[in-house]
C-alpha positions as a printed Julia matrix, in Angstrom:
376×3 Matrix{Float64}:
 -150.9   -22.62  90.01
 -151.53  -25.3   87.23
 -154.05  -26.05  84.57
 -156.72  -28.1   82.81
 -156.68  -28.97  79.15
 -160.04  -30.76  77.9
 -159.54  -32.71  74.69
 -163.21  -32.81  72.85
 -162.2   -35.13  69.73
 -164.83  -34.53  67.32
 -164.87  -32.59  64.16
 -167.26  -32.69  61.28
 -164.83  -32.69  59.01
 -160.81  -32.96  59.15
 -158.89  -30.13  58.24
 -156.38  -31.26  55.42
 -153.33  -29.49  57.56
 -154.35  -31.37  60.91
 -153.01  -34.08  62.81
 -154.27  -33.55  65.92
 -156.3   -36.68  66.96
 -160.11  -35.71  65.95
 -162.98  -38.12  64.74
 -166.11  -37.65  62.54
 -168.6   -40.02  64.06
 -170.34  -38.49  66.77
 -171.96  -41.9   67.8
 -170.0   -42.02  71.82
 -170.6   -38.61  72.12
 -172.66  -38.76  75.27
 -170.17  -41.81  76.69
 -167.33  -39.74  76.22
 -168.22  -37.21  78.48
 -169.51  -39.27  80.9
 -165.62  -40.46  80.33
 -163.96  -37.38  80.66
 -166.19  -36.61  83.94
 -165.02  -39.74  85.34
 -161.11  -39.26  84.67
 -161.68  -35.64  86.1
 -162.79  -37.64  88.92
 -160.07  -40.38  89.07
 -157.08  -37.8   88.21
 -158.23  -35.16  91.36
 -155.11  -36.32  92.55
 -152.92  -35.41  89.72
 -152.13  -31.94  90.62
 -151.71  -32.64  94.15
 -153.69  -29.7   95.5
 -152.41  -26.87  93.06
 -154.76  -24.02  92.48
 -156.24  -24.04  88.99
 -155.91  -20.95  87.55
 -156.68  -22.23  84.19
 -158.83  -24.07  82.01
 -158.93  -25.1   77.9
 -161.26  -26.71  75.7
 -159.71  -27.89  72.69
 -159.5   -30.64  69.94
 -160.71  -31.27  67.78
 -163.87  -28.93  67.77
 -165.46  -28.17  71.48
 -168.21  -25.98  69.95
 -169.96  -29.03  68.58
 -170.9   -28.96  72.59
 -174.42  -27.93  74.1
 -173.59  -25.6   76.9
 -175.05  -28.08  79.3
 -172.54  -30.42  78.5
 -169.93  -27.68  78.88
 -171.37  -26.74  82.43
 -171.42  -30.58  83.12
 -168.06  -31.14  82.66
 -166.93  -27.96  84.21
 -168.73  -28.69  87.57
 -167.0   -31.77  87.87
 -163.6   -30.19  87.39
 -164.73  -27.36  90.45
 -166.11  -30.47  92.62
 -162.53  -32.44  92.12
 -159.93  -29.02  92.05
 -159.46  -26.07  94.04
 -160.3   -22.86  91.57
 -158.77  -19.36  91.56
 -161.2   -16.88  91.65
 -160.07  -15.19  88.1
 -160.02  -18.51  86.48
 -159.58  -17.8   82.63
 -161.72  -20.38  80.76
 -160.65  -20.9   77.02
 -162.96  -22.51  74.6
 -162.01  -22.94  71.4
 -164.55  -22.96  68.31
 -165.31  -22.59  64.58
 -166.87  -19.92  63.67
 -169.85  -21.36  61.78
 -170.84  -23.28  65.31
 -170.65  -19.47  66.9
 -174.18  -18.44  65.99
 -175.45  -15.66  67.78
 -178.28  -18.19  69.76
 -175.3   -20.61  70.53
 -173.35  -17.73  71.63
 -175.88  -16.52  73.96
 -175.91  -19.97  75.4
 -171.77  -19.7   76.0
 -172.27  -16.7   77.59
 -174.41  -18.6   80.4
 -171.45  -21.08  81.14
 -167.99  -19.79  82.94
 -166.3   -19.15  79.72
 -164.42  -16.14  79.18
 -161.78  -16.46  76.29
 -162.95  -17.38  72.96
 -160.32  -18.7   70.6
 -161.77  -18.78  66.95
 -160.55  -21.14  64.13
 -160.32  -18.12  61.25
 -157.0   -19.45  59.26
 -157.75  -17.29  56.48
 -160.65  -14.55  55.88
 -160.64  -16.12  51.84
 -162.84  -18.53  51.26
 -160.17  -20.01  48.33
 -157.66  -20.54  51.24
 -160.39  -22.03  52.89
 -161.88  -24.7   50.78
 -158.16  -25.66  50.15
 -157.86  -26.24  53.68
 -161.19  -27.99  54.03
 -162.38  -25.47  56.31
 -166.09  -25.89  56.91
 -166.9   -21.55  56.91
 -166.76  -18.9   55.18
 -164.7   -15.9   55.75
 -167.99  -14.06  56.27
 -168.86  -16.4   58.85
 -165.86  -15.97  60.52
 -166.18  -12.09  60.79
 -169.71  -12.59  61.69
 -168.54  -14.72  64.71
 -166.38  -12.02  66.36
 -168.92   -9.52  65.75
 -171.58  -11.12  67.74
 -168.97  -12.43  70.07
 -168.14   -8.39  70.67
 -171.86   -8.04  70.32
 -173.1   -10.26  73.27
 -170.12   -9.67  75.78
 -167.36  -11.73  75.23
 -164.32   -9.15  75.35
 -161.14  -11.77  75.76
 -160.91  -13.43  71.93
 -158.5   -15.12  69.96
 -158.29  -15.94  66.46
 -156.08  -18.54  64.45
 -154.45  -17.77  61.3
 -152.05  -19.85  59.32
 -149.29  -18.49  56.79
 -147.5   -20.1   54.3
 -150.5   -21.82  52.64
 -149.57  -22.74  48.42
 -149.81  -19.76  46.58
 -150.16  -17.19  49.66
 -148.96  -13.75  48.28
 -147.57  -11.62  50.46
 -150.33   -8.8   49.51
 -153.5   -11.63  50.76
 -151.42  -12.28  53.9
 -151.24   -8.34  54.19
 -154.96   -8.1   53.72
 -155.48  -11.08  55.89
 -153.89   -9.23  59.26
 -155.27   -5.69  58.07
 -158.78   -7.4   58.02
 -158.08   -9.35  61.76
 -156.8    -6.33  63.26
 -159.92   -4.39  62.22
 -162.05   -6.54  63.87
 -160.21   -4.95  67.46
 -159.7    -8.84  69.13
 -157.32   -9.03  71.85
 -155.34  -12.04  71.21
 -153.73  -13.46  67.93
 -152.02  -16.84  67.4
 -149.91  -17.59  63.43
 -148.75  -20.67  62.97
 -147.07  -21.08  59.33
 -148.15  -24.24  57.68
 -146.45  -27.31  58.15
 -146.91  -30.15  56.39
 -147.4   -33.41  58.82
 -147.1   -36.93  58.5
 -150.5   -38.33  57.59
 -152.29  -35.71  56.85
 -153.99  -34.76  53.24
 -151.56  -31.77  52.77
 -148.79  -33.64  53.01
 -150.01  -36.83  50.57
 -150.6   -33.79  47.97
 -147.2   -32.29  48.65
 -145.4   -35.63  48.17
 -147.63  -36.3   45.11
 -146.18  -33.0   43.51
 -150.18  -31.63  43.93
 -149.21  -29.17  46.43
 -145.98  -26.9   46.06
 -144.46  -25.36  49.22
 -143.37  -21.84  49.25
 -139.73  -20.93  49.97
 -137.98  -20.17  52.7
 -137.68  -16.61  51.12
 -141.0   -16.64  51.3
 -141.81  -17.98  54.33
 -139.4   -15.56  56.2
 -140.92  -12.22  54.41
 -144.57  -13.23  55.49
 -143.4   -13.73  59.29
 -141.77  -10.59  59.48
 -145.0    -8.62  57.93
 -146.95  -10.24  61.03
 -144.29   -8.8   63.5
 -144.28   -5.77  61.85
 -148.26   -5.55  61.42
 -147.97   -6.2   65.31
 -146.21   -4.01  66.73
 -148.23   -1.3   64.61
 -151.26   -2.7   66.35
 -149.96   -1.96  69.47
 -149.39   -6.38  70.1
 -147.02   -7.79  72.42
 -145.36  -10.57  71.0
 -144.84  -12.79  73.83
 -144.05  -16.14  72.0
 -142.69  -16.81  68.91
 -146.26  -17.35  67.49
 -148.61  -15.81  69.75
 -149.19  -11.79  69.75
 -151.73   -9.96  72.41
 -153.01   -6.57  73.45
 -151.04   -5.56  76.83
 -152.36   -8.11  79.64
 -154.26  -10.58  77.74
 -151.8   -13.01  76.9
 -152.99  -16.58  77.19
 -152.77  -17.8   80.93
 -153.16  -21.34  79.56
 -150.81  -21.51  76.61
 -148.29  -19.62  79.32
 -148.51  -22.35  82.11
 -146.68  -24.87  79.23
 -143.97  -22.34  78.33
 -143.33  -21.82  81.99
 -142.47  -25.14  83.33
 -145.84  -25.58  85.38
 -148.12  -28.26  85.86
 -150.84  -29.44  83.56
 -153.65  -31.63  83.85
 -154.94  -33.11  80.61
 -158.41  -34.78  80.0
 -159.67  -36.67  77.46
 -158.61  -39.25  73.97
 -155.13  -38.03  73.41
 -154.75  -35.36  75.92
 -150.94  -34.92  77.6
 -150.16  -34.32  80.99
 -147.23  -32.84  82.82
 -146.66  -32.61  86.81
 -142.83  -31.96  86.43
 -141.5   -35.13  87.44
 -143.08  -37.37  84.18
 -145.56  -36.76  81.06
 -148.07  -39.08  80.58
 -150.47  -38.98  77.19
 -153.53  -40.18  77.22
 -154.91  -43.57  74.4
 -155.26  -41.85  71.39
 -158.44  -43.9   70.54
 -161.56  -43.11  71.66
 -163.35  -45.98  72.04
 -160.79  -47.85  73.82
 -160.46  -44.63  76.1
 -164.46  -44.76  76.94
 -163.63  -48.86  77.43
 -160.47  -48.63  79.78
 -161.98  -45.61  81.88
 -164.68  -47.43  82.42
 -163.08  -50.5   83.4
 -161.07  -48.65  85.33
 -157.71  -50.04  83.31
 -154.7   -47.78  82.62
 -155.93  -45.55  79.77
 -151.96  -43.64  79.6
 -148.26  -44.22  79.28
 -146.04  -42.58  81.36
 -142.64  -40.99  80.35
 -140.31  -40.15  83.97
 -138.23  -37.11  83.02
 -134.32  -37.68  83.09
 -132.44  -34.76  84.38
 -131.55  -33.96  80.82
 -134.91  -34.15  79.55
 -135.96  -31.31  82.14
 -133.28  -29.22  81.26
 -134.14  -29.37  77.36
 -137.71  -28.79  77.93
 -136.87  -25.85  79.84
 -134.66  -24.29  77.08
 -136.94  -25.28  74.3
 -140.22  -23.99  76.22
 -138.35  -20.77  77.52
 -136.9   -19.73  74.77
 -139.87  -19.62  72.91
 -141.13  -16.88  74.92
 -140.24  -13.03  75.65
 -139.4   -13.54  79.14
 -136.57  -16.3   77.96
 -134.08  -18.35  80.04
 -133.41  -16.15  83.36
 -129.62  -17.68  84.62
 -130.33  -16.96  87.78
 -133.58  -19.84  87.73
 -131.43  -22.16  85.87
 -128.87  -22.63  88.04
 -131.54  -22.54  90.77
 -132.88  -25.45  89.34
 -130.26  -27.64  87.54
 -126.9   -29.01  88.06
 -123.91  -26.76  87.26
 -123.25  -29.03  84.04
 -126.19  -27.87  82.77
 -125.36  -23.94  83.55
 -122.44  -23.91  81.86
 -123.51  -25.96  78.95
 -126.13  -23.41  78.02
 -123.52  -20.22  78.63
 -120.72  -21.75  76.55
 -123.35  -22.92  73.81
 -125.04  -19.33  73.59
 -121.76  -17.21  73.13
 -121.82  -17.49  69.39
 -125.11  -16.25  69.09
 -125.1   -13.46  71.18
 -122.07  -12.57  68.95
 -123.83  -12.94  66.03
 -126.95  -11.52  67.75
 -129.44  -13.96  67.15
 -129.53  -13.94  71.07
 -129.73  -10.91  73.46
 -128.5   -10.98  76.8
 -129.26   -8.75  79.22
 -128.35  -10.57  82.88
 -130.02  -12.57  83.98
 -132.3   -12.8   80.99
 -131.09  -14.69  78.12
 -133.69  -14.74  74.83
 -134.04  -14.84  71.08
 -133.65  -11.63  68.99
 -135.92  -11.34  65.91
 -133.54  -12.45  63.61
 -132.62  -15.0   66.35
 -136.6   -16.43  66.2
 -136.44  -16.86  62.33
 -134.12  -19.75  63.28
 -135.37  -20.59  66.76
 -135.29  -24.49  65.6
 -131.4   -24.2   64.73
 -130.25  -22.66  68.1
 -132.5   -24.34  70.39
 -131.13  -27.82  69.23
 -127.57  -26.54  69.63
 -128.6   -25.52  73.22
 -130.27  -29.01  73.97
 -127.96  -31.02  76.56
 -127.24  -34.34  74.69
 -124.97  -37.68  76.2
């Protein structure tokens, strides 16, 4: 089983917390997907004959696609890959692109799993954020999504934004969970290199709240979870029993990825290649049939750390038994002597052959996973 990520670049305006590659100018729009169509074609091979039991449109902004285009570039993936019959279909969107007429036309393509860009459901958090809707917008969304058919959604909400209280985050979840969606991702705010956020935070324009802080409004999502009845299967991603996402899954458990388009990353477990982040070059070099990626081949190391990094992200954690399956005995005992002084300490549970973070274990997941990384 493996999957297909779809990059669609374009956004009409950047998000000042983003630094995901994206563009404004629509002007190649129609000669990138004749692009992305083509590397489908070129890459067939990629996977070598895996079933795909998933595909993702992300960016960047996908719903600034008509659903032709959508259906265009989704028969060429069906023509060039074998498909599993309950394919899940992601496609993600901002919620003032989800009218109910563009909506309607989704519902004609193959999607089934809407994930919506909320962040916040205040529109102060969201003209900070140079978020393009409104909160109302954003409710509006998953009503008609609910409305129309669409019973698989996702939202996106960030925590930790400058002067968050802990009673708006509160009101935040108590509003999503209303709504009755299936799938949540929270991501707390981090402040990247080259984006707007992090110019104003070095320019003393934007203050960053504490760690104090930061740790109180994570644990009022797990706890707002779990009284919702949400599984948390990754540290942040929270579901209704059985819809976790498929997708988002296949990276945290070590299988194969195909990924199309200006910046997209690939991963067929022997090397990860990434795509030109540059769009116009991209369209060029496809075209000219030139090498449009670089290519990283995975040391033995490198696949064990990605393992432990991915895997322990997740509920279902390292199972012993699969790592010694697949790595060198170094490796195995490495990762057992490492762990002891958590699971003293119980940041780590162990319960053979399962291995994972506890909840006080996730709140530094960064800490412990680089202990745990295998280093020459």
């Amino acid at each position: 089983m493996a999957g297909i990520y779809i990059h669609i670049p374009y956004c009409r305006k950047k998000c000042f917390y983003c630094d995901f590659y994206s563009i404004t100018n629509f002007t190649n729009k129609n000669n990138l997907i004749s692009s992305i169509i083509k590397e489908i074609e070129l890459r067939s091979t990629y996977l070598n004959n895996e079933l795909i039991e998933t595909i993702y449109f992300g960016g960047g902004t996908p719903s600034v696609l008509s659903n032709i285009e959508i259906n265009n570039i989704y028969n060429s993936i069906i023509n060039n890959f074998d498909i599993a019959k309950n394919l899940e279909f992601t496609f993600e969107a901002n919620p003032d692109d989800l009218s109910l007429e563009y909506l309607k036309l989704l519902k004609t393509t193959k999607i089934n799993r809407l994930s919506i860009g909320i962040q916040s459901l205040f529109d102060d958090d969201l003209i900070l954020m140079n978020r393009r809707h409104t909160a109302i917008q954003a409710i509006d969304a998953i009503k008609n999504a609910k409305d129309i058919g669409f019973n698989n959604i996702s939202v996106d909400l960030i925590y930790g934004l400058p002067k968050m209280t802990q009673k708006r985050w509160i009101q935040n979840l108590d509003k999503v969970f209303e709504l009755d969606i299936q799938h949540i991702s929270a991501y707390h705010l981090t402040y990247e290199k080259g984006t707007k956020f992090y110019n104003l935070l070095k320019n003393n324009k934007l203050t960053e709240i504490s760690e104090l802080e930061s740790i109180n409004e994570y644990k009022l999502l797990l706890e707002k979870a779990k009284n919702n009845n949400f599984i948390q299967y990754e540290i942040s991603n929270f579901c209704k029993e059985n819809y976790y996402s498929k997708h988002n899954s296949n990276y945290w458990n070590n299988k194969k990825y195909l990924g199309i388009g200006p910046s997209a990353h690939s991963y067929n477990l022997c090397s990860r290649q990434w795509n030109i982040s540059d769009i116009n070059k991209y369209i060029y070099k496809i075209n000219q049939q030139e090498q449009f990626y670089d290519i990283e081949i995975l040391s033995d190391n490198d696949k064990y750390n990605d393992y432990i990094i991915t895997k322990l992200r997740t509920t279902w954690g390292v199972n012993i038994e699969s790592l010694t399956t697949l790595f060198d005995k170094k490796y195995v005992e490495h990762f057992l002597s490492k762990t002891k002084k958590f699971i003293a300490s119980k940041h780590i549970i162990s319960h053979f052959p399962i291995i994972k973070l506890s909840n006080n274990g996730i709140l530094i997941s960064d800490k412990i996973i680089e202990e745990l990384l295998f280093i020459d």
